[in-house]
N, CA, C and O atoms as CSV, one atom per row, in Angstrom:
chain,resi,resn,atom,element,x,y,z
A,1,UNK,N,N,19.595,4.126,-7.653
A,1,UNK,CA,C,18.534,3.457,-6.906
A,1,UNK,C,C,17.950,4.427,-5.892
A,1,UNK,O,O,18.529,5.178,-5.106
A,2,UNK,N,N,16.845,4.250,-6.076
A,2,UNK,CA,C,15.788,5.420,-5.194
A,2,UNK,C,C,15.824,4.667,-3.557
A,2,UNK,O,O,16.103,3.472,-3.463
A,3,UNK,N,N,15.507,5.522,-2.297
A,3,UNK,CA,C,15.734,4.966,-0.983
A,3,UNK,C,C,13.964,4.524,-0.851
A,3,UNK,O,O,13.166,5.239,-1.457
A,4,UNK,N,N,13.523,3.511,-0.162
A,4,UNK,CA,C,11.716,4.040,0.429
A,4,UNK,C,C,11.768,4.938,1.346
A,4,UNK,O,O,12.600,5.084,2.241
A,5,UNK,N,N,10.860,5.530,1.094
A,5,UNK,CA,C,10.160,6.611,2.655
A,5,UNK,C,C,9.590,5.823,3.393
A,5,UNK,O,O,8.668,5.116,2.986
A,6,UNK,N,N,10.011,5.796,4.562
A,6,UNK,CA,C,8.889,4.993,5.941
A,6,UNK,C,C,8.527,6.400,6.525
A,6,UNK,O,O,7.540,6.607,7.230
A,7,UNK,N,N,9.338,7.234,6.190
A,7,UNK,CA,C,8.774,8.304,7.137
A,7,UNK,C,C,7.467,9.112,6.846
A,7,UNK,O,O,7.454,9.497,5.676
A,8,UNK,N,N,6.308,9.502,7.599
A,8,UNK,CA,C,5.122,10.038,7.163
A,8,UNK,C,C,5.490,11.021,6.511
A,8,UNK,O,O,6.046,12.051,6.891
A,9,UNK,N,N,5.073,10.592,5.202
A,9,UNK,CA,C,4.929,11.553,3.638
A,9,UNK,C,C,3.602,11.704,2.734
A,9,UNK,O,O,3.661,11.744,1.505
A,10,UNK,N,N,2.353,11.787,3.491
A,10,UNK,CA,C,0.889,11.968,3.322
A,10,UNK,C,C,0.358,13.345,3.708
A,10,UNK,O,O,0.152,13.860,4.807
A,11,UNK,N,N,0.182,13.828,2.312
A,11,UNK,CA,C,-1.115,15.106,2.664
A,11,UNK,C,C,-2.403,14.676,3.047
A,11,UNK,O,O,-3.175,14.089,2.289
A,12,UNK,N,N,-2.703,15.050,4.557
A,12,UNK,CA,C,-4.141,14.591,4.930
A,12,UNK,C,C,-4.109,13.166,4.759
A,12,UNK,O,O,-4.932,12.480,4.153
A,13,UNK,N,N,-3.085,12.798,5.350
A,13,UNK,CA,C,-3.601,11.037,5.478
A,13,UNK,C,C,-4.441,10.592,6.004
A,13,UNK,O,O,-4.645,9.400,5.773
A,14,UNK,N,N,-5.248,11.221,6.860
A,14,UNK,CA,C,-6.418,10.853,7.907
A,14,UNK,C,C,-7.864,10.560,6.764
A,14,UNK,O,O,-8.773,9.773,7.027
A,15,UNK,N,N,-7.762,11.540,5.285
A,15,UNK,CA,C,-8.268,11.335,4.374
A,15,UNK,C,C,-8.225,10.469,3.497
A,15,UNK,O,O,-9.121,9.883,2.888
A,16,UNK,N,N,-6.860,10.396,3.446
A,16,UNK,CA,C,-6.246,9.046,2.376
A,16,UNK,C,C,-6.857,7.636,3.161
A,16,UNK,O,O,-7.212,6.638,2.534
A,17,UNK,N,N,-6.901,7.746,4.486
A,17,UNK,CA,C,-7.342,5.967,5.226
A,17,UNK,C,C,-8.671,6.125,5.206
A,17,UNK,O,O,-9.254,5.048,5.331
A,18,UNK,N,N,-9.573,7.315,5.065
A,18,UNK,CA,C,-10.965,7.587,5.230
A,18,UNK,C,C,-11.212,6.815,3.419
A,18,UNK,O,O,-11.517,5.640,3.215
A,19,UNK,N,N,-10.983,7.824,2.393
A,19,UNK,CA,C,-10.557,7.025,1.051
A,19,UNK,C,C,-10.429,5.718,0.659
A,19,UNK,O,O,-10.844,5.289,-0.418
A,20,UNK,N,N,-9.837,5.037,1.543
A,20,UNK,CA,C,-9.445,3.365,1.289
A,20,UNK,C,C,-10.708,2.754,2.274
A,20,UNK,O,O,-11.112,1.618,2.024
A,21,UNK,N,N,-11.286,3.481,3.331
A,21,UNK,CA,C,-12.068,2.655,3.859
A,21,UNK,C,C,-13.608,2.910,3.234
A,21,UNK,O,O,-14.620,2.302,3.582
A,22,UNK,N,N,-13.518,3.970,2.218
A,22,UNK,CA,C,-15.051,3.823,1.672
A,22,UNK,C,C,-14.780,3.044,0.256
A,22,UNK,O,O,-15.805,2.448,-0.076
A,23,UNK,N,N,-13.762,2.878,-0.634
A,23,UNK,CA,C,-13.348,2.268,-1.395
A,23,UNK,C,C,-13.683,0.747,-0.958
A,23,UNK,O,O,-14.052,0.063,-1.913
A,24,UNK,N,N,-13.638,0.143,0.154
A,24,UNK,CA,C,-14.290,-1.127,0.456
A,24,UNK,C,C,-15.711,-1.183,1.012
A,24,UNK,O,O,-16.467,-2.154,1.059
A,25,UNK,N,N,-15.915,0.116,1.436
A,25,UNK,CA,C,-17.234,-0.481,1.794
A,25,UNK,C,C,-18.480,-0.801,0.415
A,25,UNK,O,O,-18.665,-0.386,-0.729
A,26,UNK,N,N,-19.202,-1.904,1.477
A,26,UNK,CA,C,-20.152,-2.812,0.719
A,26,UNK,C,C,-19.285,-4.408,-0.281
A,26,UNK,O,O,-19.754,-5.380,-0.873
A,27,UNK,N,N,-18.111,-3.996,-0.048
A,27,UNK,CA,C,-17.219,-5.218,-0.759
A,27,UNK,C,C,-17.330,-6.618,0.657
A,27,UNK,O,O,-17.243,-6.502,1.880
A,28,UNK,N,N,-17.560,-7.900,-0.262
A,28,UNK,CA,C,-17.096,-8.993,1.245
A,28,UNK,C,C,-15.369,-9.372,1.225
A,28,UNK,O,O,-14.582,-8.855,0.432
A,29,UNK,N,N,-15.080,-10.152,2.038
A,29,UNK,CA,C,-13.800,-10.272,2.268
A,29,UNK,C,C,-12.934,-10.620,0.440
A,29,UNK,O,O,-11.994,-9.967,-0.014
A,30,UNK,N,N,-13.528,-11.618,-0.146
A,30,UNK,CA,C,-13.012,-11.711,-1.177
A,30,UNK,C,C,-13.114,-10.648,-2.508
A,30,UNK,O,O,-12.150,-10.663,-3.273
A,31,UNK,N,N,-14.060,-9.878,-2.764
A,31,UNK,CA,C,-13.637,-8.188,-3.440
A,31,UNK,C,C,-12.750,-7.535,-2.458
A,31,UNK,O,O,-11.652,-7.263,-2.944
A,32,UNK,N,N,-12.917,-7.164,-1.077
A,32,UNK,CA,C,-11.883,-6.779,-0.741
A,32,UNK,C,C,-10.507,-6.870,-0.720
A,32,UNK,O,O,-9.777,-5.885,-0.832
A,33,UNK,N,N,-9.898,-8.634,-0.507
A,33,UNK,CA,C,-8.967,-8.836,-1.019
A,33,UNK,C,C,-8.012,-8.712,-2.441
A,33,UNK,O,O,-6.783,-8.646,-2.482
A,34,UNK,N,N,-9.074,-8.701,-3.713
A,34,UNK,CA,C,-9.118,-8.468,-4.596
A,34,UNK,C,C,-9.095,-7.156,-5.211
A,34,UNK,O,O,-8.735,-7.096,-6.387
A,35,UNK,N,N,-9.448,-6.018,-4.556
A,35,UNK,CA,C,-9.707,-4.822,-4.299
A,35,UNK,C,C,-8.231,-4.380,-3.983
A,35,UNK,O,O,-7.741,-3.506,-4.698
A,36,UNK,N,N,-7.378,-5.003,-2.807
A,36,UNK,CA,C,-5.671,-4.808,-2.508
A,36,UNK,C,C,-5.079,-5.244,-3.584
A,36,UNK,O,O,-4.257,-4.530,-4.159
A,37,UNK,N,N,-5.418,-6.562,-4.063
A,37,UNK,CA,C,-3.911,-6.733,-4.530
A,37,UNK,C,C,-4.583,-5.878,-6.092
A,37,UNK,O,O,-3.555,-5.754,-6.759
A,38,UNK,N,N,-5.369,-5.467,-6.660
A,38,UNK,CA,C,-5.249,-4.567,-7.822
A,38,UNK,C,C,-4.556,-3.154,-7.531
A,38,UNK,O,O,-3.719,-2.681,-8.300
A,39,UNK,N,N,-5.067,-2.378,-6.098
A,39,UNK,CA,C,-4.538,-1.209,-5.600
A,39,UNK,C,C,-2.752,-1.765,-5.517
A,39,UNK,O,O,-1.918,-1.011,-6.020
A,40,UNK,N,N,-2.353,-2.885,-4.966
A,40,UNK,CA,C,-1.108,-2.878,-4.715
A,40,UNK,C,C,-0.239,-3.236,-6.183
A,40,UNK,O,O,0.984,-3.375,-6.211
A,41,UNK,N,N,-0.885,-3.319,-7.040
A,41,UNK,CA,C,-0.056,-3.942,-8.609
A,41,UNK,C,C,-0.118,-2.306,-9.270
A,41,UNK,O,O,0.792,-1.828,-9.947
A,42,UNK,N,N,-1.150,-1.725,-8.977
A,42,UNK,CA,C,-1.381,-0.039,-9.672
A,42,UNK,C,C,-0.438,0.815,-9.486
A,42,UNK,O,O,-0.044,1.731,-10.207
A,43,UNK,N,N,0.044,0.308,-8.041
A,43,UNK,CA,C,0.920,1.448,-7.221
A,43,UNK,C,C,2.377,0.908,-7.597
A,43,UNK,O,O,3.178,1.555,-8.272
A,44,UNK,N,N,2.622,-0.416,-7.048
A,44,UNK,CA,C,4.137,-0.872,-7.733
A,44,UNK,C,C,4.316,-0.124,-8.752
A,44,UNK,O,O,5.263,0.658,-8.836
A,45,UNK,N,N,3.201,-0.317,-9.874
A,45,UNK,CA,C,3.581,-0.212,-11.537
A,45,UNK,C,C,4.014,1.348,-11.275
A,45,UNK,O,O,5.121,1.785,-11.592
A,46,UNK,N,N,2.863,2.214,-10.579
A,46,UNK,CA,C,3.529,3.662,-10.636
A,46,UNK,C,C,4.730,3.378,-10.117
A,46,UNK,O,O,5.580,3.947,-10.801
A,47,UNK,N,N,5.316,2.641,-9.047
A,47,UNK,CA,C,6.592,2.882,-7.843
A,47,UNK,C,C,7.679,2.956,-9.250
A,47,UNK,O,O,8.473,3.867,-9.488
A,48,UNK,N,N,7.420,1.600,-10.149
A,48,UNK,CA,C,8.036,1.038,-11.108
A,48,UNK,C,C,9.615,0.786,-10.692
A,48,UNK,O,O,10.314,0.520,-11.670
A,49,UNK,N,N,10.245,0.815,-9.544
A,49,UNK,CA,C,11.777,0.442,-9.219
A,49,UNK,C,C,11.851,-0.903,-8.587
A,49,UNK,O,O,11.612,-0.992,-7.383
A,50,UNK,N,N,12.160,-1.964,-9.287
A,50,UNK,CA,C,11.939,-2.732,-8.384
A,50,UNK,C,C,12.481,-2.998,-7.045
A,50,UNK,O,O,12.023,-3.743,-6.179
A,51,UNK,N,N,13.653,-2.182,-7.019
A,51,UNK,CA,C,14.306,-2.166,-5.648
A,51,UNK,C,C,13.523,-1.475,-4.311
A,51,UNK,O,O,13.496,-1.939,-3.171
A,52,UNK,N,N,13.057,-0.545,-4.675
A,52,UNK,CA,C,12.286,0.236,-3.956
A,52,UNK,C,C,11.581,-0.617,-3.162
A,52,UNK,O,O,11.536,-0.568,-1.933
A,53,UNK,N,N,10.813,-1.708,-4.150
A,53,UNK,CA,C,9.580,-2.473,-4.138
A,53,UNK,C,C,10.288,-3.638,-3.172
A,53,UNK,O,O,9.790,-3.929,-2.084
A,54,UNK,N,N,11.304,-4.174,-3.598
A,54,UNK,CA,C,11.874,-5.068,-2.409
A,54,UNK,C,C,12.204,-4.314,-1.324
A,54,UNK,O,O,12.320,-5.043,-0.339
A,55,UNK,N,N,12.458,-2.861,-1.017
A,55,UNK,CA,C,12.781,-2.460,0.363
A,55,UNK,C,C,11.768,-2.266,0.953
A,55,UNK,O,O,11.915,-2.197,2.173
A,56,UNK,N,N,10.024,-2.057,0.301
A,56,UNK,CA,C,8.891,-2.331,0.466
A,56,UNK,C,C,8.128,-3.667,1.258
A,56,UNK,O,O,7.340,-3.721,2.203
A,57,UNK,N,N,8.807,-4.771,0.335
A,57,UNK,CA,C,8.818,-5.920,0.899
A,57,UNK,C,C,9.188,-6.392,2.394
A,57,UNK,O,O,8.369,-6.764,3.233
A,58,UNK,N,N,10.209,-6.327,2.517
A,58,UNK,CA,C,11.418,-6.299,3.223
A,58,UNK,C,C,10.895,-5.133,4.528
A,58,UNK,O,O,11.429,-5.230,5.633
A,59,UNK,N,N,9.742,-3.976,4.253
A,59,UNK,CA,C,9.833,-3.411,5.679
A,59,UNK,C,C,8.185,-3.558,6.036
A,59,UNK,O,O,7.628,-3.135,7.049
A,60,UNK,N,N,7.474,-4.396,4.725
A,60,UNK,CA,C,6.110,-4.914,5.243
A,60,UNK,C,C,6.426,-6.380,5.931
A,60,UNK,O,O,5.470,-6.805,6.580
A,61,UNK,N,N,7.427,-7.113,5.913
A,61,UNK,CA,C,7.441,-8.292,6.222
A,61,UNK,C,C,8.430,-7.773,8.304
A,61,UNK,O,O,7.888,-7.857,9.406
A,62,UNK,N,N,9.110,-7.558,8.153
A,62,UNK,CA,C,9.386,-6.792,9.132
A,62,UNK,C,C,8.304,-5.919,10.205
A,62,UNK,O,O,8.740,-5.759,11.345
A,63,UNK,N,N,7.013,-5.389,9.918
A,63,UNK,CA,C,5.896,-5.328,10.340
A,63,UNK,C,C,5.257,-5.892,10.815
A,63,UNK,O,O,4.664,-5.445,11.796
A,64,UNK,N,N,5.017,-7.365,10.290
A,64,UNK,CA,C,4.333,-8.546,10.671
A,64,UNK,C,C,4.900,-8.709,11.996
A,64,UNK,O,O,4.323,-8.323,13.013
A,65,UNK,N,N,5.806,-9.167,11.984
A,65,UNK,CA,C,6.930,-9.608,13.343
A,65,UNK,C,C,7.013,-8.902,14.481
A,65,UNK,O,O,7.651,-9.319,15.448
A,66,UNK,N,N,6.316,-7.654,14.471
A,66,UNK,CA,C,5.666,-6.410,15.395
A,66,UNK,C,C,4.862,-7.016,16.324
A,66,UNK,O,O,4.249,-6.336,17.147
């Protein structure tokens, strides 16, 4: 079983959030929403562990509570 990275592991992430924020623009709230959960089913499928994906879970839900 693979561990998640929380720790910053982004080349040029300042690009990667620039990336996701032109990827929505001109979308309204509902393509946008729609727009995540396809990006978030693309990426699981690459993650493909599901454990990973629950320690994923587990440290986005933990976020909220921030």
């Amino acid at each position: 079983m693979a561990d998640l990275i929380l720790t910053p592991n982004l080349d040029r992430a300042d690009d990667v959030y620039a990336d996701l924020l032109a990827a929505h623009e001109g979308l309204d709230k509902k393509e946008s929403d729609a727009f995540n959960a396809r990006l978030l089913l693309i990426l699981a499928n690459h993650i493909g562990d599901r454990d990973v994906l629950r320690q994923a879970l587990a440290a986005a839900t933990l976020k909220q509570e921030d």
